[in-house]
N, C-alpha and C positions, 0 to 999 in steps of 0.2 A: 731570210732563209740561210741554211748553213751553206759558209762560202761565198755570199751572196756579200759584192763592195758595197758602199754607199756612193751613192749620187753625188757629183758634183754642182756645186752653184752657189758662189760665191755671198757671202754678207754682202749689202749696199757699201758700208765703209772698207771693203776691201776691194770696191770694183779700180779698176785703171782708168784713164780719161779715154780709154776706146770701149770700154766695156759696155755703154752706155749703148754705143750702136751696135755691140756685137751679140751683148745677151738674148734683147729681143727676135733675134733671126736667128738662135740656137748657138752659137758658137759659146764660148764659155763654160758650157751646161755639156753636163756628162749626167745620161744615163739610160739603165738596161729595161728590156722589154715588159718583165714585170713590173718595174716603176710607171714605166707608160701604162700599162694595163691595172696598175690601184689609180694614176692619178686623172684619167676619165672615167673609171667606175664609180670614181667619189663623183664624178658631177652627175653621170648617171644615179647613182645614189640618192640624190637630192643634197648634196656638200656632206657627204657622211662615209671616211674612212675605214673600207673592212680590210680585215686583214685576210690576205692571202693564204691561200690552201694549192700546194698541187695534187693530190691524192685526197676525193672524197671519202675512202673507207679503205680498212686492209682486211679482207678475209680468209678464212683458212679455206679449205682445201675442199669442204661439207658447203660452203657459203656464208658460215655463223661467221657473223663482223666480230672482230675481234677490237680495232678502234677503228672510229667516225671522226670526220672531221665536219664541223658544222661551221655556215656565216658566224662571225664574230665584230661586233663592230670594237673600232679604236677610238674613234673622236669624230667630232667635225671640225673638218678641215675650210669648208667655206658654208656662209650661211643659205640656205634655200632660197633664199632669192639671186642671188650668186650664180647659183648653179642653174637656177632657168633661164639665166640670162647667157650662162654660158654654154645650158645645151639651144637655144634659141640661136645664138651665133656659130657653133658647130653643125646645124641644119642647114645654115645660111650657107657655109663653108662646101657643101657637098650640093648643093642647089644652083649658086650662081657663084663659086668659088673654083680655087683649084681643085677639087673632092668631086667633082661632079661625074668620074668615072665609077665613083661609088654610091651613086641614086641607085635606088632597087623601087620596081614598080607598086609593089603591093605597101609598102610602108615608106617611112622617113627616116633617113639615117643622119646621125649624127657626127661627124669628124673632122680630122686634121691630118692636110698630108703632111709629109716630110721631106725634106731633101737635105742632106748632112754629107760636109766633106769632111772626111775621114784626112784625120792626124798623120802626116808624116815620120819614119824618125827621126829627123829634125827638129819636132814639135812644130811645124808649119802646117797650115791648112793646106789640104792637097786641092790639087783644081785639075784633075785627073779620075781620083777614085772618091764613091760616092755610096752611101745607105740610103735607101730610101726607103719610105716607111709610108705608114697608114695607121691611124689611131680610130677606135669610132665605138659606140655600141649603135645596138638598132631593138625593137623598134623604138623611134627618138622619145615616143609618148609613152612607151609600160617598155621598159628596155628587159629584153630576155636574154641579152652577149654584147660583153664587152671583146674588143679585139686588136690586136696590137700586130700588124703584117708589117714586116722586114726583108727587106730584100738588099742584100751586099754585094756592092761594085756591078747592078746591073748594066748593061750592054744593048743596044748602044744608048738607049734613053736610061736616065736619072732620074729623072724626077718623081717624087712620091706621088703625086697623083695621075701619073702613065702607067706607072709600073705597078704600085702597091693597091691604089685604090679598086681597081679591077679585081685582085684578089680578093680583095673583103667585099666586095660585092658579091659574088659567088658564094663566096663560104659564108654569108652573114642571109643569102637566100634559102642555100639549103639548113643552116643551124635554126632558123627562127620557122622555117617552115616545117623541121622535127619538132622542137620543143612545143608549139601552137597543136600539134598532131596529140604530143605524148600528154598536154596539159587537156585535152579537149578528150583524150581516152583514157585519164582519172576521171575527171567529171562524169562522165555516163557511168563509169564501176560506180562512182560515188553515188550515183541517184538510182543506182542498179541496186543497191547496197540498202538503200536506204526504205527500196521502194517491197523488198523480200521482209 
């Protein structure tokens, strides 16, 4: 997107001899919410890359679309079995994981909290100030939203699955229980449609 940096994270042959332990728990690793939100919709996806849209249509003033923005895939990024493997351990993660403030009753969800300490200007890791975060789509099985909740230097708990997962709990009950609504009221126009 315009303006939009690229992500940090380092080649293998550029890691440090601390890298090794620092990468896997996030540190190292820079980046922004829409990254988060293409790189679980790709496992949502089934390991298959779309490229991002914020604005589905621009119309004038009458209604007439003037441009559409439609899915676009890029590539695959990991192979289909990859990715059931990896929303199978993101279910895991909100079941009997840190994530578990993000179970929603009527379906399964799938995510990753976060807890990121935020750079000093020193370039030192702060152990004060914190982002926490929530990754996930739902439902885990036919996913209808992916979601990326962010919350900066929350007070007095940190950690992404106190703070953030709660949020996408809520907003992932009410989003999937419109879309299930607005998909279930084409269907009967469709058979309303069909049946004239």
């Amino acid at each position: 997107m315009a303006g939009e940096i690229s992500g940090v994270l380092k080649e293998p042959r550029l890691w440090s001899k601390t890298s090794i332990g620092a990468i896997p728990i996030g540190q190292e690793v820079g980046v922004n919410a829409l990254q988060l939100a293409c790189a679980i919709s790709s496992i949502a996806n089934g390991g298959v890359l779309m490229k991002p849209f914020v604005i589905k249509a621009i119309r004038q003033k009458d209604g007439e679309i003037i441009r559409e923005f439609r899915p676009q895939e890029v590539r695959r990024v990991i192979s289909s079995r990859t990715a059931r493997r990896m929303k199978d351990i993101l279910v895991l993660a909100t079941e009997e994981g840190t994530g578990r403030l993000a179970r929603v009753a009527d379906f399964k969800v799938a995510g990753k909290t976060g807890t990121a300490q935020k750079i000093e200007p020193n370039g030192a890791y702060s152990h004060s100030k914190y982002t926490a975060s929530f990754i996930g789509f739902a439902p885990s099985d036919e996913p209808l939203v992916a979601m990326v909740v962010t919350v900066d230097e929350p007070h007095p708990y940190y950690f992404g699955g106190v703070v953030s997962a709660p949020v996408f709990k809520q907003i992932s009950q009410d989003v999937v229980k419109y879309l299930k609504l607005q998909k279930d009221a084409y269907a009967v126009s469709e058979i309303v449609k069909a049946a004239q």
